[in-house]
C-alpha positions as CSV (number, residue, x, y, z in Angstrom):
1,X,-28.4,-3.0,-10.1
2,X,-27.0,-3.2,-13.5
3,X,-25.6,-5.8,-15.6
4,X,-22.3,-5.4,-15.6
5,X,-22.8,-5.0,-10.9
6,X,-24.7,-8.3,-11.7
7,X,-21.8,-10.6,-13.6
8,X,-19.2,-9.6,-10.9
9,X,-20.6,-10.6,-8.1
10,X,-21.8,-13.3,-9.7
11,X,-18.3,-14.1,-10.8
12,X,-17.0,-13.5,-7.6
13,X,-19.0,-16.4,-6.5
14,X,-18.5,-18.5,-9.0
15,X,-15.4,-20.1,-7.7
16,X,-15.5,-22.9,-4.8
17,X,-13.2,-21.7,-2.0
18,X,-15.2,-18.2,-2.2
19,X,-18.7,-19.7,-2.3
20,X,-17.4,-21.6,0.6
21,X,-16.4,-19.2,2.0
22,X,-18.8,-16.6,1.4
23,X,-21.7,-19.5,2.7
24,X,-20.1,-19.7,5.9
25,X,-20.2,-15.7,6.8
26,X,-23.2,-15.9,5.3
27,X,-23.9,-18.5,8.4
28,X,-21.7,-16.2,10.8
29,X,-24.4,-13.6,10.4
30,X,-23.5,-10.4,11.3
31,X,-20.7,-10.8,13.5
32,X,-18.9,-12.6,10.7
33,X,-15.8,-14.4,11.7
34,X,-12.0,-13.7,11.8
35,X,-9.6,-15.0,9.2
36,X,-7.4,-17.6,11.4
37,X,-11.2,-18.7,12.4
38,X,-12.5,-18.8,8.8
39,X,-9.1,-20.5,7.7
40,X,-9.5,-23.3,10.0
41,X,-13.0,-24.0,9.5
42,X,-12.9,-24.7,5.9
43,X,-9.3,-26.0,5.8
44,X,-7.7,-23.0,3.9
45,X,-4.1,-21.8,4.0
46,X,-4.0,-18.0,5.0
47,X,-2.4,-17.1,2.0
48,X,-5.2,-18.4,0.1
49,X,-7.7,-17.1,2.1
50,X,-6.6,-13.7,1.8
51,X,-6.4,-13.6,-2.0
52,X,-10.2,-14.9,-2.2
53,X,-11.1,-12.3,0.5
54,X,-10.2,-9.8,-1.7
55,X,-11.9,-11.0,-5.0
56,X,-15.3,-11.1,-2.3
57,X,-14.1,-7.4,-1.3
58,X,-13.7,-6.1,-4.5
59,X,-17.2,-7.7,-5.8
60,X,-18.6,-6.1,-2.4
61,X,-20.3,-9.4,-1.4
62,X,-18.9,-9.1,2.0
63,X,-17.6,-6.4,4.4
64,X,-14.6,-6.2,6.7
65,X,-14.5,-4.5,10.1
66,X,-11.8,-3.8,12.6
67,X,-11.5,-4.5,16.5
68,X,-8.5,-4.2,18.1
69,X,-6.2,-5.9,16.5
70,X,-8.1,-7.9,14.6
71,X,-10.4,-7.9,11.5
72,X,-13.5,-9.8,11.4
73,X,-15.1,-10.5,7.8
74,X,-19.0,-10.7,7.2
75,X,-21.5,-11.5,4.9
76,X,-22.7,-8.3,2.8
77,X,-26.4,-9.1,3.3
78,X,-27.7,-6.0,1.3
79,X,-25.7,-6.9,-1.3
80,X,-26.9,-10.3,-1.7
81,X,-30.3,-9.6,-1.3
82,X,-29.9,-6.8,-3.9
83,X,-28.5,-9.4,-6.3
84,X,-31.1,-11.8,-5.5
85,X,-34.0,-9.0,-6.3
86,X,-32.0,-8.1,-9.6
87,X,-32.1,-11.9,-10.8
88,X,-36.0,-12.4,-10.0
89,X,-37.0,-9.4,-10.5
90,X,-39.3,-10.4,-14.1
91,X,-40.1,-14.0,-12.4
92,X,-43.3,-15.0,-13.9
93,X,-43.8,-11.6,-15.1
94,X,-44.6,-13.6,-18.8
95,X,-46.7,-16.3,-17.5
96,X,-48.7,-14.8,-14.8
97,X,-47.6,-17.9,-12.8
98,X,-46.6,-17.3,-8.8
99,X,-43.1,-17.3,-8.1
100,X,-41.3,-18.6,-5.0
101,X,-41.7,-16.0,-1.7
102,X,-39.4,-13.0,-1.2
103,X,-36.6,-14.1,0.6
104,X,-34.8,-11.9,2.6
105,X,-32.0,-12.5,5.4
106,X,-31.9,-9.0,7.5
107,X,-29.0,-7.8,9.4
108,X,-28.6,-5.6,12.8
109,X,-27.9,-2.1,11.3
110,X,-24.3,-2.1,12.9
């Protein structure tokens, strides 16, 4: 990952609604969870919704599948682990200190 990857994702998460929003698929786990059910659980008109869906799209942060008729929106784990490697990837790397475990959330290969 490079810098420029980096900053947009990052900015895509730097905004509440999406970080709320990006937390709870992020809880979802794999299955993620359709908008009307997304909407109601964190108190978000559609509209609204839809605009910060697309900002998470466009960043790649999280995924969007259809079934049926509906769409269901998860949690891009790869990406965020990727991001997470690329901002401690030099931890400690001047001190010699231990850094804090590898933490990794997997997902089902779909």
């Amino acid at each position: 990952m490079d810098n420029s990857t980096a900053t947009l994702k990052l900015a895509s998460l730097a905004q509440e609604t999406r970080l709320a929003i990006f937390r709870a698929l992020v809880q979802a786990g794999p299955d993620g969870l359709n908008p009307g059910v997304l909407a109601e659980r964190l108190d978000i008109a559609q509209a609204t919704l839809s605009f910060h869906l697309k900002e998470l799209r466009h960043a790649e942060m999280i995924q969007s599948r259809q079934e049926g008729r509906f769409i269901f929106y998860s949690a891009n784990f790869s990406a965020m682990n990727a991001l997470l490697g690329f901002l401690t990837e030099n931890c400690c790397s001047e001190s010699g200190a231990g850094c804090t475990p590898d933490l990794h959330c997997e997902q089902e290969d779909a």
